[in-house]
C-alpha positions as CSV (number, residue, x, y, z in Angstrom):
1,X,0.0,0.0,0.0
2,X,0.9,3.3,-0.9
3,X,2.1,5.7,2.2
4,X,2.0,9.4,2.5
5,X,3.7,10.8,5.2
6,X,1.4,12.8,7.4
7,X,4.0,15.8,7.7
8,X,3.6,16.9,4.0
9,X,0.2,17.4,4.0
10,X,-0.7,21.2,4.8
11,X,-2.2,21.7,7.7
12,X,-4.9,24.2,9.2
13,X,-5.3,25.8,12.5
14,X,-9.0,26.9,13.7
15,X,-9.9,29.5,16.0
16,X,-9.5,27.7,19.0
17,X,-5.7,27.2,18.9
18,X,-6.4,23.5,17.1
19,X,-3.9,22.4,13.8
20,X,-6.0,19.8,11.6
21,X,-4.8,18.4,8.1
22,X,-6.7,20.5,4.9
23,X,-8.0,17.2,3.4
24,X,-9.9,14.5,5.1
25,X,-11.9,11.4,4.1
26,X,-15.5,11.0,4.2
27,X,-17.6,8.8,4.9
28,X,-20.7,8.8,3.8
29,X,-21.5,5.7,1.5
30,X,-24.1,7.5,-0.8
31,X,-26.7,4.8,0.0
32,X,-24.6,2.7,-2.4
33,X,-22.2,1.4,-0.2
34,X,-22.0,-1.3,2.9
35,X,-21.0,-0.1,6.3
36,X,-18.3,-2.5,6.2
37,X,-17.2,-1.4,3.0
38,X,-16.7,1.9,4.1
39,X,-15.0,0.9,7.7
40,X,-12.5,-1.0,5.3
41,X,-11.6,2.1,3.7
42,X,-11.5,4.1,6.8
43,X,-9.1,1.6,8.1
44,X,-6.8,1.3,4.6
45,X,-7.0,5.5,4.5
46,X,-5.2,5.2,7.7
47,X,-2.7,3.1,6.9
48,X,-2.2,5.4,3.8
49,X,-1.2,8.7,5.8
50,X,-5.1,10.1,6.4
51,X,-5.4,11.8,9.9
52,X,-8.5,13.5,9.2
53,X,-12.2,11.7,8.8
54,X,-15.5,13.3,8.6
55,X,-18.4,11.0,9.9
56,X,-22.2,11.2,11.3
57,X,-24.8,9.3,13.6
58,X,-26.8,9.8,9.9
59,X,-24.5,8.0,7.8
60,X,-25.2,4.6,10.1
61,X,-21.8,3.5,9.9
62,X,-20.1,4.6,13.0
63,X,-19.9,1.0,14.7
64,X,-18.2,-0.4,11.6
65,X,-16.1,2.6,11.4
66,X,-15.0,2.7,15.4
67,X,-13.7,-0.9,14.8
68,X,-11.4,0.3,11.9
69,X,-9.7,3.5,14.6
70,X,-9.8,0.5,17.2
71,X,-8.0,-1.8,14.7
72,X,-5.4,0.9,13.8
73,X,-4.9,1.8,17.5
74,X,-4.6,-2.3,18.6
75,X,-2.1,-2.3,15.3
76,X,-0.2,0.4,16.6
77,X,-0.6,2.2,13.1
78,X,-1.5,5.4,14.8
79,X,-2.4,6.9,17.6
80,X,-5.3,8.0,18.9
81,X,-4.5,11.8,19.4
82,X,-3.0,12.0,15.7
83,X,-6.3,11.4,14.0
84,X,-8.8,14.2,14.3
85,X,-12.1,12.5,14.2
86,X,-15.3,14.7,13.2
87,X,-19.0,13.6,13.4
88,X,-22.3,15.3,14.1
89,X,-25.9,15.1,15.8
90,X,-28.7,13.7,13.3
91,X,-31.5,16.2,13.2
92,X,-33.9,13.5,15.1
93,X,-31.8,14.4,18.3
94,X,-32.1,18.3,18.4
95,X,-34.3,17.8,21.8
96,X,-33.6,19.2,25.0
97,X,-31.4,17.0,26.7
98,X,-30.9,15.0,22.9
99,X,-27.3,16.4,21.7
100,X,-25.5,14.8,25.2
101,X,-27.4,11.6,24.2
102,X,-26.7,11.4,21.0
103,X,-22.6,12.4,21.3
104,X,-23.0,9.4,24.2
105,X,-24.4,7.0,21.5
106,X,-21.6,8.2,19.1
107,X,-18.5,7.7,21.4
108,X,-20.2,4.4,22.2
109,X,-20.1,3.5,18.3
110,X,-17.2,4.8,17.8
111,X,-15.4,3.6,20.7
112,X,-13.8,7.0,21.6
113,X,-13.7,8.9,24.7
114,X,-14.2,12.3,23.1
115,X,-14.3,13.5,19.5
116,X,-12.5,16.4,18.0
117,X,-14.9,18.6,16.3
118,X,-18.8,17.6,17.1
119,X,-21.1,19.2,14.7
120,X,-24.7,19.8,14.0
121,X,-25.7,18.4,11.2
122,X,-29.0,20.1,9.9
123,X,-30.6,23.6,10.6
124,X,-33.5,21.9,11.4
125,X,-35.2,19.0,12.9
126,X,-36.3,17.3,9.7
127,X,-35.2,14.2,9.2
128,X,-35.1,10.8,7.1
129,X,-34.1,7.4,7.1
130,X,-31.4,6.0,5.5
131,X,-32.2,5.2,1.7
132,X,-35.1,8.2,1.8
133,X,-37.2,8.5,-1.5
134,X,-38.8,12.0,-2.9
135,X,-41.2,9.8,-3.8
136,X,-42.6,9.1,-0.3
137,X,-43.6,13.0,-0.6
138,X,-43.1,15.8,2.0
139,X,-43.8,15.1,5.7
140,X,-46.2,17.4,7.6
141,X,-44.3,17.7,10.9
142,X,-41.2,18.9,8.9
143,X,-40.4,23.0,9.5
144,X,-38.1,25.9,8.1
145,X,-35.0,26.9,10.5
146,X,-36.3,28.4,13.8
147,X,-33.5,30.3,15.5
148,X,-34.7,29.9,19.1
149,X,-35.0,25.9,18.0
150,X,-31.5,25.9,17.2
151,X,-30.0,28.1,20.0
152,X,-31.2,25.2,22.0
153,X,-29.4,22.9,20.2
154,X,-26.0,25.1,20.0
155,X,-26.5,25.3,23.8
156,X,-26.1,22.1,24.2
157,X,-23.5,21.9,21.8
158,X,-21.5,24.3,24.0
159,X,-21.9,22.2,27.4
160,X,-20.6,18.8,25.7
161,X,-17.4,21.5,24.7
162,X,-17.5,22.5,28.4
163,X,-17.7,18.7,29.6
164,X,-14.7,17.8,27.3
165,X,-16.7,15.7,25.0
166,X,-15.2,17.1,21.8
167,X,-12.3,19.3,21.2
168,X,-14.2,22.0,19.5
169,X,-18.0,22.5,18.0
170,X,-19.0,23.3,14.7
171,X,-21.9,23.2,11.9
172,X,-23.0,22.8,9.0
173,X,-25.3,23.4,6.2
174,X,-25.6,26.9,7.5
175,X,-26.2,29.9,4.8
176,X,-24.9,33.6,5.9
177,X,-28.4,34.6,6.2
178,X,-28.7,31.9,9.0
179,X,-25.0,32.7,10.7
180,X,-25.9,36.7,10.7
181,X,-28.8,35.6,13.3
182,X,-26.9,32.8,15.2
183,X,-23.1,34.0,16.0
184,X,-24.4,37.1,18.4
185,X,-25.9,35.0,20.1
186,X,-22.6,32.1,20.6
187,X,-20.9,31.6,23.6
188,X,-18.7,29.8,22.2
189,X,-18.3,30.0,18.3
190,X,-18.4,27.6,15.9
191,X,-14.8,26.4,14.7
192,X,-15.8,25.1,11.4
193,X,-18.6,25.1,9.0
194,X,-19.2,22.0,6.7
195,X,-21.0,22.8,3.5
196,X,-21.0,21.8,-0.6
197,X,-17.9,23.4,-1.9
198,X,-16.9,22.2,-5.6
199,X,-15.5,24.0,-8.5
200,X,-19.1,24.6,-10.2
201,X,-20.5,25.6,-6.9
202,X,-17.6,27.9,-5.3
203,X,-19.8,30.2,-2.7
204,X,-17.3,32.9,-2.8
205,X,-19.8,34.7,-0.3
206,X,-19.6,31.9,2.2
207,X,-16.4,31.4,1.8
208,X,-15.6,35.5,2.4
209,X,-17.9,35.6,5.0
210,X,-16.2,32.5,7.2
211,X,-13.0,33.7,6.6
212,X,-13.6,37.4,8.1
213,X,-15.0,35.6,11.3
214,X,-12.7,32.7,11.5
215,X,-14.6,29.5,10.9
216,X,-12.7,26.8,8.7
217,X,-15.0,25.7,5.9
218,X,-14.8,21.9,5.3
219,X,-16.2,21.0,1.8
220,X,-18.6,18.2,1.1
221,X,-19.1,17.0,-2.5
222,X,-16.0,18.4,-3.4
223,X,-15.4,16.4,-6.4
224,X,-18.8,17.4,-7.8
225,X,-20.6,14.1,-5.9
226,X,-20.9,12.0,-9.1
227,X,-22.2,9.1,-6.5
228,X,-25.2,10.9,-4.8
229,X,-27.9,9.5,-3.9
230,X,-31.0,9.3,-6.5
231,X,-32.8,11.7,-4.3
232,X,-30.3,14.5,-4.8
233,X,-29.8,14.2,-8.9
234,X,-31.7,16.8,-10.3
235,X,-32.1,17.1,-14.8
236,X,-30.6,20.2,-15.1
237,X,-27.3,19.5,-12.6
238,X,-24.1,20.5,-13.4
239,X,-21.2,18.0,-13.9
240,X,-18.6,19.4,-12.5
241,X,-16.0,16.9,-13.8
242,X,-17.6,18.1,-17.4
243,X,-16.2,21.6,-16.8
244,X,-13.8,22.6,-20.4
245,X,-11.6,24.5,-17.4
246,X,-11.0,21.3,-15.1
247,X,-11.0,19.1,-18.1
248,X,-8.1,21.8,-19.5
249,X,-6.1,21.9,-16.1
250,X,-6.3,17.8,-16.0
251,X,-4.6,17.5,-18.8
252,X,-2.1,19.6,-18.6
253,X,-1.1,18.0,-15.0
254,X,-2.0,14.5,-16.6
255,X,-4.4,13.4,-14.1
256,X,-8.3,13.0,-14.0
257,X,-10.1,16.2,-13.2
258,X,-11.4,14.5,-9.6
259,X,-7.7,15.1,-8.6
260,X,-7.8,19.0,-9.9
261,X,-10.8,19.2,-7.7
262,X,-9.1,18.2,-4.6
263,X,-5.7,20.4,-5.1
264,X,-7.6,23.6,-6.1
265,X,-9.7,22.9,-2.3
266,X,-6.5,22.7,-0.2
267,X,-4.7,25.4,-2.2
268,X,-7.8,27.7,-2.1
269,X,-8.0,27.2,2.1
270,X,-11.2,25.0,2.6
271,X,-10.6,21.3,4.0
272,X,-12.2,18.8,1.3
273,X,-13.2,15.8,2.8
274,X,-13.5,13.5,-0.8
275,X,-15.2,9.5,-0.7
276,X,-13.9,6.7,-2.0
277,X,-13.4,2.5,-0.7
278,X,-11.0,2.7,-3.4
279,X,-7.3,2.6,-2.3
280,X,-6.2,4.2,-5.6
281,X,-8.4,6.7,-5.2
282,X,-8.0,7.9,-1.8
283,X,-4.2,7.0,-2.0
284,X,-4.1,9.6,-4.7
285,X,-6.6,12.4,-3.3
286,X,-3.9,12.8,-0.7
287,X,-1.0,12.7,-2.6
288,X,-2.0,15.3,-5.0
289,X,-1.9,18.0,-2.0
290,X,1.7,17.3,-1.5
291,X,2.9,17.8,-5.2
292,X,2.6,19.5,-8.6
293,X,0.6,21.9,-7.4
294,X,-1.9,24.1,-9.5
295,X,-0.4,27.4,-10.9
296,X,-1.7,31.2,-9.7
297,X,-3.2,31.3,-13.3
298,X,-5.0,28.1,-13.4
299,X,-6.6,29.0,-9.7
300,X,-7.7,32.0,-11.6
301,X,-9.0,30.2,-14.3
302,X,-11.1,28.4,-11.9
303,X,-12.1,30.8,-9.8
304,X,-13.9,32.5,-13.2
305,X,-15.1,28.6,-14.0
306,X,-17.8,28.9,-11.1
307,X,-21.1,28.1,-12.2
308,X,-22.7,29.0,-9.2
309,X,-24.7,25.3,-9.4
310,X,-26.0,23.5,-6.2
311,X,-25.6,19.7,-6.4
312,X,-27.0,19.0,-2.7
313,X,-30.2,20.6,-3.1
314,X,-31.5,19.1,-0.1
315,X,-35.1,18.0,-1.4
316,X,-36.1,15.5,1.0
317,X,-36.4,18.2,3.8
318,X,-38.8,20.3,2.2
319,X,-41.7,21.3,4.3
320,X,-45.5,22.1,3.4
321,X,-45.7,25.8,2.3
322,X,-42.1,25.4,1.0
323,X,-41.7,26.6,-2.3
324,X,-38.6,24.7,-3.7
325,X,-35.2,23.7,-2.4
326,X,-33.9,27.5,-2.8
327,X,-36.0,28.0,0.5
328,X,-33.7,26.0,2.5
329,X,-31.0,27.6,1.7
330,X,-32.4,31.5,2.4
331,X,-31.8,32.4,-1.7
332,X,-28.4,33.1,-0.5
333,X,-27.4,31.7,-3.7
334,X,-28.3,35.2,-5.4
335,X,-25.2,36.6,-3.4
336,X,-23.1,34.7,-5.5
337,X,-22.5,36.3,-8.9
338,X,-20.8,33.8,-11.4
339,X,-18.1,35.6,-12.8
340,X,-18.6,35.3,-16.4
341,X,-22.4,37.1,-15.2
342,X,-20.6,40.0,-12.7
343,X,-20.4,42.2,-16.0
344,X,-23.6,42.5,-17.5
């Protein structure tokens, strides 16, 4: 198997004083892949130089995937303090008293005595089951954001930081309209923010807005998520790996346009945390951050690519009232102006 060593992977350091690695693995199996499947992976990513893996309650994985850390600890492969682990509370558990249950559960799962960043997963208490279907139609109990419903959450959020249950807090699928209502009111401020970052969908507003207030933004789907699940495959999606400008840059580095993706993340400063059970794949997502990197003009080149698309609409947690998918995410896609659009 092939190794990276750890140390030549950059590395970034949240407002809390904590370094993490800029590229992680995720692990969310897209409905198409078994929980031991994706523990396998976890466990080969490790012995391939990873030291940074996203997870969730949601993903129903976590038991398979705390015997792959356990494995690598028995092994002596790693230690436990030189992985940074990262997982989040499933929107079913937003409750009073339902976070500190639900980090319980996760610890339990994933054999762990505290994680390092704890995250909250949704904005909202809808939820589904794993393998959801559009098809089974909106479900009435399902509601839009509600900012004293989620300072409730954050609160608790903020005692399982206080009880030493995770190294630091964070969220995710949070717009700016959402994070203009909810930092005032922080006692303790989110260290990251984990949202759909890809070149066709850039969010240069986002990604302005985190950096003025010092919250690392981990990318999801940063490879354009080719994989999703049927529920989130719109007609009119973008491919990102289709883009003329990645399939340009590809080329001229040799490589496929997945591995552009990944290098124009970590050189542009947010932490992509890419999928794969495929130990070529995931072997080579972190070895492209440690070499033949992408020039100033081909970053540019990107940067003018961005189509301003969503892939992760987020359909299935549509409400009754809700117009489309836009509503979820507060139309903050009209704050970002495509390039090729900013002149007319």
């Amino acid at each position: 198997m092939e190794f990276i060593d750890p140390n030549l992977v950059p590395q970034r350091r949240l407002n809390n004083g904590m370094v993490i690695p800029a590229i992680g693995m995720g692990t969310f199996g897209n409905d198409k892949f078994e929980s031991d499947e994706v523990a396998e992976a976890v466990y080969g990513a490790i012995k391939a130089g990873y030291r940074l893996f996203d997870g969730a309650s949601a993903y129903g994985n976590e038991k398979e995937i705390g015997k792959a850390y356990q494995r690598a600890f028995k092994e002596g492969i790693v230690q436990r303090e030189e992985l940074t682990i990262m997982t989040k509370v499933w929107n079913n558990m937003h409750g009073k008293g339902d976070v500190l249950v639900a980090c319980a559960e996760s610890l339990r799962d994933l054999g762990l005595d505290y994680v390092d960043i704890y995250m909250v997963h949704w904005p909202f208490p809808n939820f589904h089951e794993k393998g959801a279907h559009l098809s089974e139609g909106r479900n009435p109990d399902y509601k839009p954001f509600d900012l004293e419903e989620y300072m409730g959450v954050w609160r608790q959020m903020e005692k399982l930081y206080d009880m030493g249950l995770c190294r630091c807090i964070g969220m995710s699928n949070v717009t700016i309209t959402k994070l203009e209502q909810i930092l005032p009111l922080c006692r303790i401020k989110p260290a990251v923010l984990e949202v759909e970052i890809n070149p066709s969908f850039q969010q240069p507003s986002l990604f302005d807005y985190c950096k003025k207030h010092d919250i690392q933004l981990i990318a999801f789907s940063p490879l354009g998520s080719p994989c999703r699940p049927e529920r989130d495959i719109m007609e009119d999606d973008v491919v990102t790996w289709e883009m003329p400008e990645l399939l340009e840059i590809a080329k001229a580095h040799n490589c496929h346009p997945a591995t552009v993706c990944v290098k124009w993340a970590v050189q542009r400063g947010q932490i992509p945390i890419p999928f794969s059970v495929y130990e070529n794949e995931y072997a080579g997502n972190l070895r492209s951050v440690t070499e033949d990197f992408l020039t100033d003009e081909e970053m540019e080149k990107l940067r003018k690519a961005d189509r301003n698309a969503r892939i992760i609409k987020g359909n299935v947690f549509l409400w009754e009232g809700a117009a489309d998918w836009r509503d979820i995410w507060d139309h903050d896609y009209e704050r970002n102006i495509p390039y090729n659009e900013q002149a007319k």
